[in-house]
C-alpha positions, 0 to 999 in steps of 0.5 A: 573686831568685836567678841561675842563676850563682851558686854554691850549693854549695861543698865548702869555702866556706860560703856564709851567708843574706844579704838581696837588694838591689837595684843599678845597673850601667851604668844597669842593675837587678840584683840580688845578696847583701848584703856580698858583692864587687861583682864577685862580684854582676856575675858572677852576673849576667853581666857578665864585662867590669868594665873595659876596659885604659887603652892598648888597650881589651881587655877586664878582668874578675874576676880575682884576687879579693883586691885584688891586682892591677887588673883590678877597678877600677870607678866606684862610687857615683861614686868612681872605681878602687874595688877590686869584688871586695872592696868589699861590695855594698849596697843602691842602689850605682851601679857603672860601668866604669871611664873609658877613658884613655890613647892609644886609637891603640896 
């Protein structure tokens, strides 16, 4: 099942055939391209929040996309602060926000 925000077509990347599988986000039925990123999935499908920051609760997304920085950290498969936008997505995975820490009063 393809979305309409998904990239097709890029001048430089190539973008190779890959099974659909199905995934749960936030107890929710998507679904995306085997082995790509987990953010890139939740992007395609809409979802631009992947956590909230630890003081004030401002929302976080995709940002760099290499495992930098933190942006990305999410609960997957109950394995808390995974890095989504270099995990693969596979068949099945349960991905959620990461947990809200920290003073919430700041």
């Amino acid at each position: 099942m393809e979305n309409d925000l998904r990239i097709h077509e890029h001048p430089i990347v190539d973008f190779r055939p890959a099974n659909t599988v199905e995934f749960w986000f936030e107890g929710q039925r998507l679904f995306g391209r085997e082995g790509e990123p987990v953010a890139a999935a939740l992007h395609a499908a809409g979802v631009r929040v992947l956590r909230y920051s630890r003081k004030l609760r401002r929302p976080r997304g995709f940002f760099c996309a290499i495992g930098n920085c933190s942006e990305c950290l999410m609960e997957i498969d109950g394995q808390p602060n995974v890095r989504s936008c270099i995990t693969p997505l596979a068949a099945g995975m349960r991905v959620r926000r990461g947990a809200v820490e920290g003073n919430h009063d700041a």
